[in-house]
C-alpha positions in Angstrom: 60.0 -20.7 20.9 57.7 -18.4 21.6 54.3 -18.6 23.6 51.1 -19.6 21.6 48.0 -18.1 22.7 45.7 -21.0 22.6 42.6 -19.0 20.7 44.6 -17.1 17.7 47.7 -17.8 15.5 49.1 -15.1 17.5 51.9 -14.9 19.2 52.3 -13.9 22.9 54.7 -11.4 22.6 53.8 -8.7 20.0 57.1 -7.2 19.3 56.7 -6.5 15.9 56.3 -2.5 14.8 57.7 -1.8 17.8 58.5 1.7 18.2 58.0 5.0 20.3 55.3 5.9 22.4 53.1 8.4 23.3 55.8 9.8 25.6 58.7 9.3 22.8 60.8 6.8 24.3 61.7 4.3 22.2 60.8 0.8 23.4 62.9 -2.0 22.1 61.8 -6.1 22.1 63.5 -7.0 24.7 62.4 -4.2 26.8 58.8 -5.3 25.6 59.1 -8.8 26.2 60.4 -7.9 30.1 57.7 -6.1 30.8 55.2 -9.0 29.7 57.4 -11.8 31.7 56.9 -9.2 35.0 53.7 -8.9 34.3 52.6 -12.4 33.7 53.9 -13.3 37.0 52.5 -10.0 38.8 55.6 -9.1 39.8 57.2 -5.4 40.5 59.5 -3.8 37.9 63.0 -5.1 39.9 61.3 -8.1 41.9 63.5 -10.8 39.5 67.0 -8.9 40.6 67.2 -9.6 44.0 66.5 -13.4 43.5 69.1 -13.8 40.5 71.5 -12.3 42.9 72.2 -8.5 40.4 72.7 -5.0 41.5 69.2 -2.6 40.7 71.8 -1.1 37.4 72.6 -4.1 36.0 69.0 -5.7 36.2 67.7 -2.7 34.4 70.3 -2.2 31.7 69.4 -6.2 31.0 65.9 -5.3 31.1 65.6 -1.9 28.7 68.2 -4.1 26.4 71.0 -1.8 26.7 73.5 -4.8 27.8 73.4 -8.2 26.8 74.5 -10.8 29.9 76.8 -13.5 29.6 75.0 -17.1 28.0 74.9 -18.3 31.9 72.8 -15.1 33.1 70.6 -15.2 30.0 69.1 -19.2 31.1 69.6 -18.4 34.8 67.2 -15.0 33.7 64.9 -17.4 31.4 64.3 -20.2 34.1 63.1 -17.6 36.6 60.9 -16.9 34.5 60.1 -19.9 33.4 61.0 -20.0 30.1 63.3 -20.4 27.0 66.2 -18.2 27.2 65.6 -17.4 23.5 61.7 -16.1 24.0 63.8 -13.3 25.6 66.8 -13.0 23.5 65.4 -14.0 20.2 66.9 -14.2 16.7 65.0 -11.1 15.0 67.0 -9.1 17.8 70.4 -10.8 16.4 71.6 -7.6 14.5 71.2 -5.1 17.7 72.5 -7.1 19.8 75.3 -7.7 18.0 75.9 -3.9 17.8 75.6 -3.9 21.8 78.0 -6.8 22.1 80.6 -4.6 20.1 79.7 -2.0 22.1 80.7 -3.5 24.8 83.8 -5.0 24.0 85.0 -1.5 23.2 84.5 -0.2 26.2 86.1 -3.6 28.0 89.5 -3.1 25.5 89.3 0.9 26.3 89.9 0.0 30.4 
């Protein structure tokens, strides 16, 4: 469920088309949808790590979408926020982050 602004059909987050900006790195979703969650509550970058309890790496490899957290990091992520764990993590991101998940299972079975 994602945010409705009140005066369009639009929706909050404008994910869609998504791809590399003016300095060539390539944003992804959930990277996008990060940086409007911080800056809705006019917060720093890394202000949510310290109160979920993460080290500064972890919180930004969540953040720039390059791990996915286990289901109990994603809502405890979600209700600082103060909101829906799948505004963050939603379905039209299903297919990377499946890719990441088997990325990271290879490297857990490689240890």
């Amino acid at each position: 469920m994602e945010n409705q602004d009140k005066s369009t059909e639009e929706t909050f987050f404008c994910d869609k088309g998504v791809g590399n900006g003016c300095d060539g790195h390539s944003y992804k979703p959930i990277e996008i949808r990060f940086e409007t969650l911080i800056n809705a509550n006019c917060e720093k970058p890394f202000d949510w790590y310290k109160e979920l309890g993460l080290d500064k790496s972890t919180a930004s490899r969540i953040r720039r979408g390059l791990i996915v957290p286990p289901k109990w990091l994603r809502i405890k992520i979600a209700q600082y926020f103060k909101t829906d764990s799948a505004t963050i993590w939603t379905n039209s991101d299903l297919p990377y982050l499946r890719e990441i998940l088997k990325q990271q299972r290879g490297q857990e079975n490689a240890r």
